[in-house]
C-alpha positions in Angstrom: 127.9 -167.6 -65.7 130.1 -165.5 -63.6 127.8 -163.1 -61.2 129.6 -159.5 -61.4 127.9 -156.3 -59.3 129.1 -152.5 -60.3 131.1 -151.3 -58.0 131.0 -147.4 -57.6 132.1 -144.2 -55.1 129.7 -142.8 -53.0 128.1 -140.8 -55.8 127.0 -143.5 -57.3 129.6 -143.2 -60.0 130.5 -146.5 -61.5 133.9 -147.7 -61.1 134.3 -151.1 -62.4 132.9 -154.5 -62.4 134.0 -157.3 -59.6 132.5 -160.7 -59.4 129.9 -160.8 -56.4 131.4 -163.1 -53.8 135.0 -160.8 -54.2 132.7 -157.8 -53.9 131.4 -159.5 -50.5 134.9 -160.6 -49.5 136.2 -156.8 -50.0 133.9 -155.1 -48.4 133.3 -152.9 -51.5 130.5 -150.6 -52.1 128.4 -151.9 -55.1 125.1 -150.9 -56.9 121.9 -153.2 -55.5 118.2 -152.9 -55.1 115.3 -153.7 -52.7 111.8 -154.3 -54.0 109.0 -153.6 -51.3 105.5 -155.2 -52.8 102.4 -154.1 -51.2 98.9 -155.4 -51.7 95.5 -153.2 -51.5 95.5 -153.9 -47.8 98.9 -152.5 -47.2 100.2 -155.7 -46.5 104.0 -156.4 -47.4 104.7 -159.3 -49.1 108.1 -160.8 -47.2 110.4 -163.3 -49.2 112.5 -165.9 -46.7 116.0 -166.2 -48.5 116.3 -169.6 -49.5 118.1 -172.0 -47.0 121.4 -172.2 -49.1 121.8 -167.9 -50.0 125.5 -167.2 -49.7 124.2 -165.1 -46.3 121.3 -164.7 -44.9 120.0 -168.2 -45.5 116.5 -168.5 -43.9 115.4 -165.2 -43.2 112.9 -163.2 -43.8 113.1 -159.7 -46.3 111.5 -157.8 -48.0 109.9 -158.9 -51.6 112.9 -159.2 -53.7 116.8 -157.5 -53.9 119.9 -157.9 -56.0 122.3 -156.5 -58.2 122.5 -154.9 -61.5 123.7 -156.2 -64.2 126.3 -154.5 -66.3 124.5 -152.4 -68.5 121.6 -153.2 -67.2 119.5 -149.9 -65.6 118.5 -150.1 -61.9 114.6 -150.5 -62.3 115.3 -153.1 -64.8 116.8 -155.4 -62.9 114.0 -155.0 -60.1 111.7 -156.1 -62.9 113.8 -158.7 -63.9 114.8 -160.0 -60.7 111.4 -159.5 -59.4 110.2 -162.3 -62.1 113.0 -164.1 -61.3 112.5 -164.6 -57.3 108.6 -164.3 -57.4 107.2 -165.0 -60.5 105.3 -162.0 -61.0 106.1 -158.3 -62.3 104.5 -154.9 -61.1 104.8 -151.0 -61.5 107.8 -150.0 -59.7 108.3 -146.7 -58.3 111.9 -146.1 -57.1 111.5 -144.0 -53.3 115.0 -143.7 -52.3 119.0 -144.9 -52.5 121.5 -145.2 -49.6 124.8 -146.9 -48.6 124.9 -149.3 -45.5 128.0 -151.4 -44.7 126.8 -155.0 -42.8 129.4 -157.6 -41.8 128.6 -161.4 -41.6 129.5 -163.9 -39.3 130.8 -165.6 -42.6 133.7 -163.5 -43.5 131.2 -161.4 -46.1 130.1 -157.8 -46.0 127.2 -156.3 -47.8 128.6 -152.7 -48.9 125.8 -151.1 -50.7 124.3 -148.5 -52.4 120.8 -149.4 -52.3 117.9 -148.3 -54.6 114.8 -148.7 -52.4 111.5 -149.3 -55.0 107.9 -150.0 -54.1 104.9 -151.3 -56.0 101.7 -152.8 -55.5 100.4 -156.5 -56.4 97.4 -158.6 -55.2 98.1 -161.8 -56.5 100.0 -164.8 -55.1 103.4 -165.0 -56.1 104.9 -167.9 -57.5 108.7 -168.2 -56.1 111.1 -169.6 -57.7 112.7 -172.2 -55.1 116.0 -171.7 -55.7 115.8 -168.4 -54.1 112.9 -168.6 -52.4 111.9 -171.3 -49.1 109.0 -169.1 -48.1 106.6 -166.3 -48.4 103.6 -164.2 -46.6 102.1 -161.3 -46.6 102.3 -159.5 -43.3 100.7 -156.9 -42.0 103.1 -153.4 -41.0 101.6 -153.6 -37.5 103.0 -157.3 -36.9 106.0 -157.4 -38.9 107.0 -154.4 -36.7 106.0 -156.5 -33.4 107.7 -159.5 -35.3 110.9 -157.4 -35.9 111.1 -156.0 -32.4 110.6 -159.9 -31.2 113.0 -161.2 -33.2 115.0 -159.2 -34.8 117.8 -162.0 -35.6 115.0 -163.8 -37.9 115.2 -160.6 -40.9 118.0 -159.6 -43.0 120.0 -156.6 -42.0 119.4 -154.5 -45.0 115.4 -155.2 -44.3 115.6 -153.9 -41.1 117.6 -151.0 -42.3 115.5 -149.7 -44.5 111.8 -150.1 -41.7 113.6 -148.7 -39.5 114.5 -145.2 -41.6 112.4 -145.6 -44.5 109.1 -147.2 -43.7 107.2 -143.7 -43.1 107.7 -143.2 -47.1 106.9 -147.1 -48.3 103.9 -147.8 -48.2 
């Protein structure tokens, strides 16, 4: 199956479908979604991308993120994508969208608009492997010590969104 993202205008106005690596090789701005998972402690749970992801390979981000389907609404394919990658679904509250542009060493761009969702979940996930190498729940504290260590070792988007967004997460 052909992987397609939306592709839409600032607005969030959808202007057509491209297949997901053409996306990336364009540079064009396409719909997408971060999940943020939080326990009862206010610990994130952090994803490391599987070894083999198209970019990022290895490093750590937040809970889950993709794209939407055609047709498909944003918080739907959280949920979906959410079982997908972690093996478990939760209550998803949508907190905010914006557009970053992030070039890759690889010739790749992310260009998205991103819906930014958080929820709450106490049990341990079970990843799927293809998309998944690793997993832990972190406390803010020491992810931001983490982050500030080594930044090179999270995705761009994750450290995005902490930096401008992470008074409103959790």
């Amino acid at each position: 199956m052909v992987e397609e993202v939306i592709l839409v205008d600032e607005n969030d106005n959808e202007i057509g479908l491209m297949e997901k690596m053409e996306a990336h090789e364009k540079a064009l701005l396409h719909r997408a979604f971060s999940v943020f998972v939080f326990n009862k402690k206010g610990e994130l749970l952090l994803q490391q991308r599987a070894l083999h992801k198209y970019h990022s390979g290895g490093l750590w981000t937040n809970t889950c993120c993709s794209h939407p389907r055609k047709g498909e609404e944003v918080i739907q394919s959280a949920h979906r994508r959410l079982m997908e990658e972690m093996g478990f679904d939760c209550e998803l509250e949508l907190k905010h969208k914006f557009i970053y542009k992030a070039p890759f060493t690889n010739g790749l761009t992310e260009h998205e608009l991103d819906y930014i969702f958080t929820g709450e979940y106490e049990i341990s996930p079970n990843p799927n492997p293809d998309e998944v190498a690793s997993y832990k729940w972190i406390d803010m504290n020491e992810l931001q010590k983490e982050i500030e260590e080594h930044p090179e070792n999270f995705t761009v988007w994750f450290r995005i969104i902490l930096d401008q967004y992470l008074h409103t997460l959790a």
